[in-house]
MARVOZA-38749 format. One record per residue (C-alpha): residue number from 1; x, y, z; residue in one letter. Coordinates in Angstrom, 3 decimals. Layout:
N
+-----+----------+----------+----------+------+
! pos !       px !       py !       pz ! code !
+-----+----------+----------+----------+------+
! NUM !        X !        Y !        Z !    A !
...
+-----+----------+----------+----------+------+
***
This chain:
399
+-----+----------+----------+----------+------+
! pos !       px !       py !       pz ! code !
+-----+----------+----------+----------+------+
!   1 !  -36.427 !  -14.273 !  -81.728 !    X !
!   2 !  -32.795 !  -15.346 !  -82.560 !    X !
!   3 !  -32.001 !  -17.845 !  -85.062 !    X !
!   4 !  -30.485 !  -20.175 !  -82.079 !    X !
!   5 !  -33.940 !  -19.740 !  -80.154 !    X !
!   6 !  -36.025 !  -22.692 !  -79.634 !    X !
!   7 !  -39.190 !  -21.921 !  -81.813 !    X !
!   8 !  -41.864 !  -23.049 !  -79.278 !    X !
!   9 !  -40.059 !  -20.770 !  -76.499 !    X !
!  10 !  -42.726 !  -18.155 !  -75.339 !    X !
!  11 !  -43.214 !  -18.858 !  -71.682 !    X !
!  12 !  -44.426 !  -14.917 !  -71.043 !    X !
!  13 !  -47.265 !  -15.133 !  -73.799 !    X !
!  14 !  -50.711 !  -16.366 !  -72.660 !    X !
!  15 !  -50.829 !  -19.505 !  -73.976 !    X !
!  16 !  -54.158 !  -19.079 !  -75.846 !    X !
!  17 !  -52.897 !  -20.908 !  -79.364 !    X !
!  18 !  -51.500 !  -24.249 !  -79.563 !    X !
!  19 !  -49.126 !  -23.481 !  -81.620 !    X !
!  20 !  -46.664 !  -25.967 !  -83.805 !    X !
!  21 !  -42.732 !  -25.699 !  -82.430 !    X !
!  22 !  -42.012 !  -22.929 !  -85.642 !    X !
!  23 !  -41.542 !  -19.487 !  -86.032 !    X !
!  24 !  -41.321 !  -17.695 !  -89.128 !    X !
!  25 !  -38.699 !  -15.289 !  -89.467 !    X !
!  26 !  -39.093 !  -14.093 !  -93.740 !    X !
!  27 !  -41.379 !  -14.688 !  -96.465 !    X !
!  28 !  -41.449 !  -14.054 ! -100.340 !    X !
!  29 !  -44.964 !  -14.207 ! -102.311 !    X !
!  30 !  -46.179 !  -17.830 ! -100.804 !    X !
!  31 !  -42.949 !  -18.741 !  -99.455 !    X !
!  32 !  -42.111 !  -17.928 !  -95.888 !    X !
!  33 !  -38.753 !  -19.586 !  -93.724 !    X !
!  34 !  -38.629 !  -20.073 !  -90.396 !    X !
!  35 !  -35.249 !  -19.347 !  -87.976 !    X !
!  36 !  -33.832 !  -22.193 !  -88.790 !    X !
!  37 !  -34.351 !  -21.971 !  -92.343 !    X !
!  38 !  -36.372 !  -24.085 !  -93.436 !    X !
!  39 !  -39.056 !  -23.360 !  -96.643 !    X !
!  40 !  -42.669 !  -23.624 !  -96.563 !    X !
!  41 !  -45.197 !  -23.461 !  -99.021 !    X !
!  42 !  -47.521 !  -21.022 !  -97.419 !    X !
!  43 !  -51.875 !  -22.545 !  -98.031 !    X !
!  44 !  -52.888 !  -20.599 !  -95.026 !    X !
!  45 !  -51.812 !  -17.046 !  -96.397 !    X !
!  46 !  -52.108 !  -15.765 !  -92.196 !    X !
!  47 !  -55.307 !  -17.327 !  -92.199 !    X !
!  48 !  -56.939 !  -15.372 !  -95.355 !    X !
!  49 !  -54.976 !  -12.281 !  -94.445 !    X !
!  50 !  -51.761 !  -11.985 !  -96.656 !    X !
!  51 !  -53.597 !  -11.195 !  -99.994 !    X !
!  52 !  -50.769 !  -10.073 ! -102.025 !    X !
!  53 !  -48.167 !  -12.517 ! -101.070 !    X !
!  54 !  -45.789 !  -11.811 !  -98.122 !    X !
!  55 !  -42.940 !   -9.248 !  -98.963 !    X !
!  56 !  -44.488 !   -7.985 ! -102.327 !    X !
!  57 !  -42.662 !   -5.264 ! -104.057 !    X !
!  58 !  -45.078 !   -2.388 ! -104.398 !    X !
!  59 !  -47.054 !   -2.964 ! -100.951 !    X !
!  60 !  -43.530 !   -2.982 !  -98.696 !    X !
!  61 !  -41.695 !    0.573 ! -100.112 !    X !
!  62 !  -45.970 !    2.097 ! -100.094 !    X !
!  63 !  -45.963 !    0.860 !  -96.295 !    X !
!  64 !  -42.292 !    2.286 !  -95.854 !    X !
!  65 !  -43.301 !    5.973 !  -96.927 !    X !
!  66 !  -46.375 !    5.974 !  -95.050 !    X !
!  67 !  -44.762 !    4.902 !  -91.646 !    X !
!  68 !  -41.982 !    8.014 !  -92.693 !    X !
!  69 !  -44.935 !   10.196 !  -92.672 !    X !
!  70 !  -47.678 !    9.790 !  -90.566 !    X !
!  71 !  -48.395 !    6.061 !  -88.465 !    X !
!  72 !  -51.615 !    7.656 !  -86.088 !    X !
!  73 !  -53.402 !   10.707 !  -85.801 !    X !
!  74 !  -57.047 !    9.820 !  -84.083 !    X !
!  75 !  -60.313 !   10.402 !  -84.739 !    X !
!  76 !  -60.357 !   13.990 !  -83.694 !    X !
!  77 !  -59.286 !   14.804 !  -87.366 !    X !
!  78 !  -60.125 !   14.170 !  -90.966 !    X !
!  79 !  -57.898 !   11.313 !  -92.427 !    X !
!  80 !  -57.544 !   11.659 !  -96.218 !    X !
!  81 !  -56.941 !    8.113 !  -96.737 !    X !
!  82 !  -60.480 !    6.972 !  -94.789 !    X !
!  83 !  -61.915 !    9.166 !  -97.558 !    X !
!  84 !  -59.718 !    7.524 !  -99.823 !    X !
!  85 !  -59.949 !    3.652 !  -98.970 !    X !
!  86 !  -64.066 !    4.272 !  -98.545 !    X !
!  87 !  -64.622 !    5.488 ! -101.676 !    X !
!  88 !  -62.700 !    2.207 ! -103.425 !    X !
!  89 !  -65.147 !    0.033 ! -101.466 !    X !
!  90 !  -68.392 !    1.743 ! -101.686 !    X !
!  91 !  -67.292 !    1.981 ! -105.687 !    X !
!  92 !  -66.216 !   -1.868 ! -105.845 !    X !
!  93 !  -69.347 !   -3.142 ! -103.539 !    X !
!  94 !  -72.304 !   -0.638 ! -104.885 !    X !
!  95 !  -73.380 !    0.262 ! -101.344 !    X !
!  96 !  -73.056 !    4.092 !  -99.829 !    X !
!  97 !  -70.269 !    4.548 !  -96.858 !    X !
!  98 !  -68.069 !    2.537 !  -94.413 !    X !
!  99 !  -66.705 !    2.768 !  -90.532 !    X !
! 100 !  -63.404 !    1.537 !  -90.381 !    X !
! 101 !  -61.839 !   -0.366 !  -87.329 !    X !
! 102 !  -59.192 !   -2.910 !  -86.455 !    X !
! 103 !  -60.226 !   -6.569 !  -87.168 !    X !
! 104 !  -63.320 !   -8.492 !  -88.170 !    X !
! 105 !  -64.438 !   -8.815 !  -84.397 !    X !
! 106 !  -64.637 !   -5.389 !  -84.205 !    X !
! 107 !  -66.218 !   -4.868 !  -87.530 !    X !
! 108 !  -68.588 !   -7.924 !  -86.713 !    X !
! 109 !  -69.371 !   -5.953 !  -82.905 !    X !
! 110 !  -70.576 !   -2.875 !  -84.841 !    X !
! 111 !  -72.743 !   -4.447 !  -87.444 !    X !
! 112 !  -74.681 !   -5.955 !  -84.442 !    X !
! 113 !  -74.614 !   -2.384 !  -82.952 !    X !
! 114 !  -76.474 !   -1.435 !  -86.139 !    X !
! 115 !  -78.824 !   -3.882 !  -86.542 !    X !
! 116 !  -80.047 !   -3.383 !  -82.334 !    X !
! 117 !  -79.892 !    0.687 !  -82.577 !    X !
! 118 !  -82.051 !   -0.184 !  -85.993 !    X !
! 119 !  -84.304 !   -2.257 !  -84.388 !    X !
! 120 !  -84.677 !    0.876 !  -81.342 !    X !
! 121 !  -85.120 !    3.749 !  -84.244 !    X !
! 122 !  -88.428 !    1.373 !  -85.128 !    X !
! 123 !  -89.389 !    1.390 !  -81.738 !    X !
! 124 !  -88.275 !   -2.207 !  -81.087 !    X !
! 125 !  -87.309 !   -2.712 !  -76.614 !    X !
! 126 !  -84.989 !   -5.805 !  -77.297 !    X !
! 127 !  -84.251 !   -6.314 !  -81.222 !    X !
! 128 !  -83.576 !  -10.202 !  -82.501 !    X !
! 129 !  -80.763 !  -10.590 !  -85.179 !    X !
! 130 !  -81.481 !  -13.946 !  -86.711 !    X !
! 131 !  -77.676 !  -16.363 !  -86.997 !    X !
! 132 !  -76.493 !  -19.704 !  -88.187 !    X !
! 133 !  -75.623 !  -23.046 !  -87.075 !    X !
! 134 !  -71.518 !  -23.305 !  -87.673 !    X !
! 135 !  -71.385 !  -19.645 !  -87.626 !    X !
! 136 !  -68.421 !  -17.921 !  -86.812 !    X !
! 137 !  -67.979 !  -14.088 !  -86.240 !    X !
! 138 !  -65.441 !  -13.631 !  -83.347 !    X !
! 139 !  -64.594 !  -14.193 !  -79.563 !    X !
! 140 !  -66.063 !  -10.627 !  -77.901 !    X !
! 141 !  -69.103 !  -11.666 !  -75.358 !    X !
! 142 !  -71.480 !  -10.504 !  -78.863 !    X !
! 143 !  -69.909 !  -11.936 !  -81.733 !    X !
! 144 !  -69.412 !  -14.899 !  -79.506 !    X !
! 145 !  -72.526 !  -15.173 !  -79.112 !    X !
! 146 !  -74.153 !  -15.047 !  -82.682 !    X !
! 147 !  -70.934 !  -17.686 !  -83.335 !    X !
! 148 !  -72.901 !  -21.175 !  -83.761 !    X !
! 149 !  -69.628 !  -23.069 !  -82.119 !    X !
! 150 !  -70.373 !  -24.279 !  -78.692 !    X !
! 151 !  -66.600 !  -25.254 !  -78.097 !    X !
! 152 !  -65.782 !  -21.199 !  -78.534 !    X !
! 153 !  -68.391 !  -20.677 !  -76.159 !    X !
! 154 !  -67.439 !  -23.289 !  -73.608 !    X !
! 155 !  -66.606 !  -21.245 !  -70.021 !    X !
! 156 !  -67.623 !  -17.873 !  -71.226 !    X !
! 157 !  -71.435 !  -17.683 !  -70.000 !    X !
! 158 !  -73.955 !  -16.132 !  -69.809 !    X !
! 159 !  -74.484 !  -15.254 !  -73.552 !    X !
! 160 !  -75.599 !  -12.136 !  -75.087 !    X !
! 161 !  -79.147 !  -12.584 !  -75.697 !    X !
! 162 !  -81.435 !  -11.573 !  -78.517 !    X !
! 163 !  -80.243 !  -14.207 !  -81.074 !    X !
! 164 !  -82.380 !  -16.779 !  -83.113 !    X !
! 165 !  -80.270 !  -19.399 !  -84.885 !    X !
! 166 !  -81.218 !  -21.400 !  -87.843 !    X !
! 167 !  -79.650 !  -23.832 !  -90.239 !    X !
! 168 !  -77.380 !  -23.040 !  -93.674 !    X !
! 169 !  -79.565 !  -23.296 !  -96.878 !    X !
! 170 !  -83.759 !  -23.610 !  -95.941 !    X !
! 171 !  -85.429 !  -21.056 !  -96.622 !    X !
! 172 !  -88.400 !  -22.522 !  -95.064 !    X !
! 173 !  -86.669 !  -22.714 !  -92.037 !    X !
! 174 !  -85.710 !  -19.251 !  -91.301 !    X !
! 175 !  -89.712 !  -18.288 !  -92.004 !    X !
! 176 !  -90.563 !  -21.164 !  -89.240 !    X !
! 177 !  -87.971 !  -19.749 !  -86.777 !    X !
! 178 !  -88.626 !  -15.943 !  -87.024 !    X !
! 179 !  -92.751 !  -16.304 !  -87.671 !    X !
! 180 !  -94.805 !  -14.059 !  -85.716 !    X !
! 181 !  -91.903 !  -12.503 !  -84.335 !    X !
! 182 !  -92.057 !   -8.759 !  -84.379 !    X !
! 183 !  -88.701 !   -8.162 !  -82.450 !    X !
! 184 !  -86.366 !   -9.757 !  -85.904 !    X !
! 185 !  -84.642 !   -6.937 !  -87.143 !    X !
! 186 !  -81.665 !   -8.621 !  -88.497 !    X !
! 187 !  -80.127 !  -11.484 !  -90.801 !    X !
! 188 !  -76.796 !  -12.327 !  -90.074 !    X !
! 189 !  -74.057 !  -14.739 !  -92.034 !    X !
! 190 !  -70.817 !  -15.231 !  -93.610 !    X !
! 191 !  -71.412 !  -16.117 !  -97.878 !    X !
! 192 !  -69.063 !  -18.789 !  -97.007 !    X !
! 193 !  -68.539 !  -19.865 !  -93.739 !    X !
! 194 !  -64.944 !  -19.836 !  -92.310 !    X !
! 195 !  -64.241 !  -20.914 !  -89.468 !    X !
! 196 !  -67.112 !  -23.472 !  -89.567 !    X !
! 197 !  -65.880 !  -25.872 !  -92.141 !    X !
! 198 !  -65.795 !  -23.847 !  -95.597 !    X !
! 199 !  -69.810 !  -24.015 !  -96.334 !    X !
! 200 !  -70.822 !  -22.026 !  -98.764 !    X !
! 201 !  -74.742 !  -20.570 !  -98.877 !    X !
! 202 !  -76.023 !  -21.246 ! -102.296 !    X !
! 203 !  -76.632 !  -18.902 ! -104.714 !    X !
! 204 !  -80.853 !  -19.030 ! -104.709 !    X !
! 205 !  -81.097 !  -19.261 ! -100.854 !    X !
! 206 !  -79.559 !  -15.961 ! -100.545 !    X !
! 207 !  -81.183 !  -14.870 ! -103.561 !    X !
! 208 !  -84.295 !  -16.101 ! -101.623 !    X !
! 209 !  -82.787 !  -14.313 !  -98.346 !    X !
! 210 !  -82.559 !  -11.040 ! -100.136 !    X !
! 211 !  -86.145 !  -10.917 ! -101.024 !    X !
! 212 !  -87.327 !  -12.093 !  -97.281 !    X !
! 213 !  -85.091 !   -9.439 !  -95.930 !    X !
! 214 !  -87.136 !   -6.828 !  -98.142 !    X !
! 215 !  -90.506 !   -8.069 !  -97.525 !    X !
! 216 !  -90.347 !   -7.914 !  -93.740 !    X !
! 217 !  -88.114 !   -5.163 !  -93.670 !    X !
! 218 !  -84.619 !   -6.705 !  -91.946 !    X !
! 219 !  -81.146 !   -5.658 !  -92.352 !    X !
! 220 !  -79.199 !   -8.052 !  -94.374 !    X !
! 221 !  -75.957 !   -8.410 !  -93.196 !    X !
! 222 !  -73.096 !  -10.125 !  -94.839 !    X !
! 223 !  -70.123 !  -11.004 !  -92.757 !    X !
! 224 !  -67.499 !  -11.032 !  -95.445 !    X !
! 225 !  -64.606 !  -11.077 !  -93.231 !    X !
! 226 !  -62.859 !  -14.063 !  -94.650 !    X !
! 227 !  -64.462 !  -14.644 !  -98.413 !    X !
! 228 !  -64.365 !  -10.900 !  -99.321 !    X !
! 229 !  -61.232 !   -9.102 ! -100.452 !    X !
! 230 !  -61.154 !  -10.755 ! -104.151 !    X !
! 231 !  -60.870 !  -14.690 ! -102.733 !    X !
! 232 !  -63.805 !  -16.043 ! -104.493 !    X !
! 233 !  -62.899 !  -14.388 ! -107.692 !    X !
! 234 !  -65.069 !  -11.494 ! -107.068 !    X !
! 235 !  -64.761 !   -8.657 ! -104.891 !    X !
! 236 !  -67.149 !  -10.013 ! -102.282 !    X !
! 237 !  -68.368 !  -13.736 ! -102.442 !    X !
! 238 !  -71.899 !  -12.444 ! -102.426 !    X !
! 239 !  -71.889 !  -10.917 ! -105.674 !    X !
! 240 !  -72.222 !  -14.205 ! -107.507 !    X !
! 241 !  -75.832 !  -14.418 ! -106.516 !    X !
! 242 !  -76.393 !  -10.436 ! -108.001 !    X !
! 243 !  -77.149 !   -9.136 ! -104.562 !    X !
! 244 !  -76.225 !   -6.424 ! -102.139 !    X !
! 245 !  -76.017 !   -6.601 !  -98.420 !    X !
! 246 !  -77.326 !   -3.743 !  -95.761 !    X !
! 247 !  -74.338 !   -4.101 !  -93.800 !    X !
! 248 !  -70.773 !   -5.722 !  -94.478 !    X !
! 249 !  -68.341 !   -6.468 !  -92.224 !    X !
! 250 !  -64.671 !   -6.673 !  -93.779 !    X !
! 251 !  -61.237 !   -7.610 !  -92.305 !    X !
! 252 !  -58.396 !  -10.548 !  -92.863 !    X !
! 253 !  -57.561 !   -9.577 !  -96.468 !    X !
! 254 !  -58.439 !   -5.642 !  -96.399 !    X !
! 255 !  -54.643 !   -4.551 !  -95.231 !    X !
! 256 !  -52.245 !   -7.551 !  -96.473 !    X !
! 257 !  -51.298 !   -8.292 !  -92.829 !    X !
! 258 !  -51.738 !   -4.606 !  -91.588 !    X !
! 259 !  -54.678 !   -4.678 !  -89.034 !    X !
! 260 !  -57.495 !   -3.667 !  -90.330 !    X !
! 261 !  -61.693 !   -3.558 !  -90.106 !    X !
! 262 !  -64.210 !   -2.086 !  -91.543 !    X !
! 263 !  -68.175 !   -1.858 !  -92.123 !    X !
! 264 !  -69.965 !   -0.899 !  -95.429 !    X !
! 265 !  -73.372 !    0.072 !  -95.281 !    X !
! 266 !  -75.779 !    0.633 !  -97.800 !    X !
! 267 !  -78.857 !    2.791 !  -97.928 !    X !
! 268 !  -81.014 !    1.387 !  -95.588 !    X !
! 269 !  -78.214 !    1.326 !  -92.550 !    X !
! 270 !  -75.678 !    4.063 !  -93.913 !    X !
! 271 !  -77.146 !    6.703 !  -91.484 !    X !
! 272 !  -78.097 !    4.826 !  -88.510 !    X !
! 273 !  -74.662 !    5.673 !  -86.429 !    X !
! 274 !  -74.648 !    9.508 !  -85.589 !    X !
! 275 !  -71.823 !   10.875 !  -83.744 !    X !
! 276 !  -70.550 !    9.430 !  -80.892 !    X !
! 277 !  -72.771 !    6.324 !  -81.299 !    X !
! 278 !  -69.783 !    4.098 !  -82.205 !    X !
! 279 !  -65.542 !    4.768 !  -82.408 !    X !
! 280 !  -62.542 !    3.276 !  -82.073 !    X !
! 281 !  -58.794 !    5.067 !  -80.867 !    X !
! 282 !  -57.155 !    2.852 !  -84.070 !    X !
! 283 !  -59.742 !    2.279 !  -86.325 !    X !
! 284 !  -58.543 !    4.346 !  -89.765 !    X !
! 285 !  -55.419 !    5.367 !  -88.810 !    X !
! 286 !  -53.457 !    6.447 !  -91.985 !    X !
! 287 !  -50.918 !    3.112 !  -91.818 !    X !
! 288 !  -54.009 !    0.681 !  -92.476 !    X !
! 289 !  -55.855 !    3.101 !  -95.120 !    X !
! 290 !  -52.752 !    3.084 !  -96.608 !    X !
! 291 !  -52.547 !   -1.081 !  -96.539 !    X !
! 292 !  -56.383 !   -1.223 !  -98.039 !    X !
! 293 !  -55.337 !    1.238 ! -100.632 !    X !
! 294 !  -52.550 !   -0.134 ! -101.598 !    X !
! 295 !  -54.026 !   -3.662 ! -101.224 !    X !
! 296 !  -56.955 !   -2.645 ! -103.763 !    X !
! 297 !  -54.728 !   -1.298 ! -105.915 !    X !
! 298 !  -52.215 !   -3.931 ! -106.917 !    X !
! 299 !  -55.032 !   -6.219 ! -106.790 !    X !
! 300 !  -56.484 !   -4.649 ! -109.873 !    X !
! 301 !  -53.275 !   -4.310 ! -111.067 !    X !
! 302 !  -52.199 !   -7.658 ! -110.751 !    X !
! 303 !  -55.395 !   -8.926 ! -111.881 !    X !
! 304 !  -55.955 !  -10.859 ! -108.475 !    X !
! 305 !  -59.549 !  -11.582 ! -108.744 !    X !
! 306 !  -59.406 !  -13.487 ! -111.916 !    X !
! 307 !  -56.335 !  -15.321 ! -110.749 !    X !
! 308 !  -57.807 !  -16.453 ! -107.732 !    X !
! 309 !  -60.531 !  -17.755 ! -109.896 !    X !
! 310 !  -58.721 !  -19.349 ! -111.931 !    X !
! 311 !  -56.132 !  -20.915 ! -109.645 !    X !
! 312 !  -58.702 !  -21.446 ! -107.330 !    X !
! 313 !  -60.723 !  -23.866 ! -109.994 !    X !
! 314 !  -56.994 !  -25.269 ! -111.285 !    X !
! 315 !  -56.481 !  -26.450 ! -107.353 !    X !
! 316 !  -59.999 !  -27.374 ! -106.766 !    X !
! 317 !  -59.962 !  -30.044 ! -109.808 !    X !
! 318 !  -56.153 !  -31.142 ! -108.703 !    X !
! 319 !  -57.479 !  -31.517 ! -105.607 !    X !
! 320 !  -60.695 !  -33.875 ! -106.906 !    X !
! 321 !  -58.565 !  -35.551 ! -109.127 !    X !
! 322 !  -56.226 !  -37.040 ! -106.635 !    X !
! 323 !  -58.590 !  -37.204 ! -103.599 !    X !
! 324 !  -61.888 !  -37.264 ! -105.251 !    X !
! 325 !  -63.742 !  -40.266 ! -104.530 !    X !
! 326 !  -61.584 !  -42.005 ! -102.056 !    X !
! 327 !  -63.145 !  -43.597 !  -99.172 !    X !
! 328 !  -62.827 !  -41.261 !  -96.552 !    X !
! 329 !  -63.274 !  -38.359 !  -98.056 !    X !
! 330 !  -66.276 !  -36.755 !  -98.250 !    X !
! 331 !  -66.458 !  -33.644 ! -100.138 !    X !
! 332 !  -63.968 !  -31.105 ! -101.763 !    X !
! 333 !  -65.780 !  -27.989 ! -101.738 !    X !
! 334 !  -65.529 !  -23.758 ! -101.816 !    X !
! 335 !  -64.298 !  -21.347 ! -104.311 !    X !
! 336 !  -61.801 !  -19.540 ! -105.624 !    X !
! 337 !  -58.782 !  -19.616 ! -103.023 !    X !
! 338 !  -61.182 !  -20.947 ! -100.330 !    X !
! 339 !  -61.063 !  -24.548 ! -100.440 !    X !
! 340 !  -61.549 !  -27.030 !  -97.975 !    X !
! 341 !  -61.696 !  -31.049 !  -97.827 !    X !
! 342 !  -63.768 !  -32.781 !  -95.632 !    X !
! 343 !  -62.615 !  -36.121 !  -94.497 !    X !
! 344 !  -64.743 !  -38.374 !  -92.255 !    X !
! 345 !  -62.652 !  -37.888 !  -88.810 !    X !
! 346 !  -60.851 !  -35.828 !  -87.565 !    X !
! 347 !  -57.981 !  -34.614 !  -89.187 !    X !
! 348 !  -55.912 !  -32.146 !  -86.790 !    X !
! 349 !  -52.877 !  -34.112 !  -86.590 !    X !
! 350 !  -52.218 !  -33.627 !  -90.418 !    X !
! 351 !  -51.459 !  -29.350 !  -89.537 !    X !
! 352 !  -47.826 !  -30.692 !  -87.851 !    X !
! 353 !  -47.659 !  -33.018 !  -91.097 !    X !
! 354 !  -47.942 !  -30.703 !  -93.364 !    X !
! 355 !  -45.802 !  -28.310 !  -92.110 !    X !
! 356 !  -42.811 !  -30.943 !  -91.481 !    X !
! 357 !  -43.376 !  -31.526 !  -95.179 !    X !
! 358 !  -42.894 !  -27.898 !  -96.060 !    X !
! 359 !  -46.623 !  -26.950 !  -96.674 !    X !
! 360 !  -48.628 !  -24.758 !  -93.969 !    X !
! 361 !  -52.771 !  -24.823 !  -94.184 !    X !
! 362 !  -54.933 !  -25.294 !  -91.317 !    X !
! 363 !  -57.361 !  -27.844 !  -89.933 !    X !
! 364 !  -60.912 !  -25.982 !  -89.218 !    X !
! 365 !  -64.129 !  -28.048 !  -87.356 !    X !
! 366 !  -62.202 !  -30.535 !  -86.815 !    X !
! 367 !  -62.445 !  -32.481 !  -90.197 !    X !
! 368 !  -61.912 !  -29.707 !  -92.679 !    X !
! 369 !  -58.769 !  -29.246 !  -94.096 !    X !
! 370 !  -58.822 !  -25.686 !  -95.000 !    X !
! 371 !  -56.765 !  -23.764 !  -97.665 !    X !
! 372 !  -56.553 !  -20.020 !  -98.288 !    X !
! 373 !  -53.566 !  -19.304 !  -99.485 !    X !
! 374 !  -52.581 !  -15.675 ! -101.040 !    X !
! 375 !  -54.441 !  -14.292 ! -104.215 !    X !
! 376 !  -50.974 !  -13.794 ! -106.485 !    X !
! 377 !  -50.773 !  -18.018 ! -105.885 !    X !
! 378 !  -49.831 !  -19.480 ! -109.523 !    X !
! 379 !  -50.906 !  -22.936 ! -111.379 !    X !
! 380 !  -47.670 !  -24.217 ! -110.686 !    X !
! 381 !  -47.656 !  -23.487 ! -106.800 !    X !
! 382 !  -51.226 !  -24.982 ! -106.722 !    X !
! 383 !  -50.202 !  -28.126 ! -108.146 !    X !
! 384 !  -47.093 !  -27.541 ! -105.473 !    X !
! 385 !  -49.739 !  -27.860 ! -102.993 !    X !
! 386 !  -51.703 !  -30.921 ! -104.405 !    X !
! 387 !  -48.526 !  -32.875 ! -104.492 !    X !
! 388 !  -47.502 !  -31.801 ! -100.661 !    X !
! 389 !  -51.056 !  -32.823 !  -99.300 !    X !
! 390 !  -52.594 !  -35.792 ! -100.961 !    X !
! 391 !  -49.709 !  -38.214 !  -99.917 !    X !
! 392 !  -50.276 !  -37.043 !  -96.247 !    X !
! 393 !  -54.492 !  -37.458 !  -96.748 !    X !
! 394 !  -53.687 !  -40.822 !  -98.277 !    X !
! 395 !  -51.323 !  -41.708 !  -95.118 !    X !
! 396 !  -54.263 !  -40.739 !  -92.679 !    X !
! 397 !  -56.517 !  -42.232 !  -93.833 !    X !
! 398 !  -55.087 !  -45.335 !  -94.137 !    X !
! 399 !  -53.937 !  -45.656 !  -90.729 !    X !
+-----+----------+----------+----------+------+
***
């Protein structure tokens, strides 16, 4: 797209987004500028995806040589790099090997592949996987399915069957739902749901999950497509309650904007796929095992974990401090660089705001205004942030 282009001009693309009139033509850590030139400060980070900042010196000349060298070579052969990129995971998450793919769909579609070819190794005919109100995990006909969204799901029936959903946080309800059912062979759920408002699952309930999963035998499985990659602080939002999932799907923040999936298993599922039970034509092609690797590395470098933590708590309290408590808003909530701030209506209209005001972030079930914003974000940008949006909240909810 030229400079002189209008920036809502895409009349042959399906018009599947509704997008805002801009298109981005640079970017620069958590500054990007669209054709005209105008700045933004960048909150949405491609939606949890560009985890070391857009343009970042190492990652760009790492992706350069690699592209020189070797872009795709398929399945058919060993790919150093898959060896390479697995090993970092399984060493960073504690569990045993990993499938790679191309996005968190895909990476979500497999894990239920797992948990239904697990449930047919026991001799289970139709295998339950047990999901969550609010859920998100994709738009394939499966992962659409276990998504607890009824809007996503709206024109797209009949659904996949075989799911059981059940509410965030109650124990006691999961036991009601699944009791006397011998078919459950699966648990199912993001640490900290996304797309469904920024919820997190508290610390004892999966603590409590963990121990339910063991007892009756079910494959935990962790969707950590959006809170994993560093954003909570840790590796994988999970690890703050001290537990380990069966199965993890990974994605967004795994490859820095480079497409990229991938599914960790641990003991109990990492030898239920044999060959030709599950592939992909893209999935581990050098380019992305070169993003991840590269992506891991300057993280630790960089010391991106910690600063997410910390500049995740710095925003969190700016945030409370000049929203907090105002009528209308109802809770600031998340962790690390995965905030969002619920308001009591519906709050779409303040994306466009935003962005005419320089900041980008997102608006996610329909009252959450969600930020997740690169890892290498500083204190200074944060408060950037605070200063952009409350003056816009304030506005709103005044009107």
């Amino acid at each position: 797209m030229t400079a002189s282009a209008p920036a809502a001009a895409s009349p042959h693309v399906m018009t599947t987004y509704g997008r805002l009139p801009i298109a981005l033509e640079r970017g620069e850590g958590v500054r990007v500028w669209d054709v005209n030139g105008k700045q933004y400060l960048d909150a949405l980070g491609g939606i949890a995806v560009n985890t070391v900042g857009h343009n970042h010196p190492k990652l760009v000349p790492a992706l350069q040589d690699q592209v020189a060298k070797l872009i795709h070579s398929s399945n058919y052969y060993h790919v150093p790099l898959q060896e390479e990129l697995a090993k970092m995971l399984v060493e960073r998450s504690g569990l045993t090997n990993v499938f790679f793919c191309n996005s968190g769909l895909e990476a979500n579609e497999a894990a239920l592949k797992l948990a239904r070819k697990y449930g047919h190794d026991k001799g289970i005919d139709k295998p339950v996987v047990v999901v969550y109100e609010k859920a998100f995990h994709g738009r394939s006909i499966a992962t659409l399915s276990a998504t607890g969204n009824p809007k996503v799901q709206a024109g797209f029936g009949p659904l996949v069957e075989g799911f059981i959903r059940v509410p965030m946080n109650d124990i006691e309800a999961i036991k009601k739902a699944t009791e006397g059912n011998p078919n459950v062979v699966a648990v199912f759920f993001e640490t900290i749901q996304g797309e469904g408002g920024v919820n997190p699952m508290r610390i004892e309930y999966l603590q409590q999950l963990r121990e339910l999963c063991n007892e009756r035998d079910w494959l935990m499985m962790i969707d950590e497509v959006q809170c994993g990659m560093g954003r909570t602080g840790k590796w994988f939002a999970h690890q703050w309650a001290g537990i380990k999932p069966d199965v993890m799907p990974l994605a967004k923040g795994l490859g820095s904007g480079v497409p990229i999936g991938a599914v960790v298993a641990g003991p109990k599922a990492a030898g239920i796929f044999g060959v030709g039970n599950h592939g992909t034509t893209f999935g581990g092609n050098p380019l992305a095992m070169r993003a991840g690797v590269e992506t891991i590395r300057i993280m630790e470098e960089e010391g991106l974990l910690q600063n997410a933590a910390d500049v995740g708590a710095h925003l969190k309290a700016a945030l409370e401090r000049e929203l907090g408590g105002l009528p209308g808003v109802k809770e600031i909530r998340g962790q690390g660089l995965m905030i969002g701030v619920e308001l009591d209506r519906p709050c779409g209209v303040l994306v466009g705001r935003a962005a005419e005001a320089g900041l980008l972030l997102s608006v996610t079930a329909d009252s959450v205004i969600r930020m997740v914003p690169s890892l290498t974000l500083t204190r200074a940008e944060a408060d950037e942030i605070v200063a952009l949006l409350a003056p816009l909240v304030k506005a709103l909810l005044a009107e």
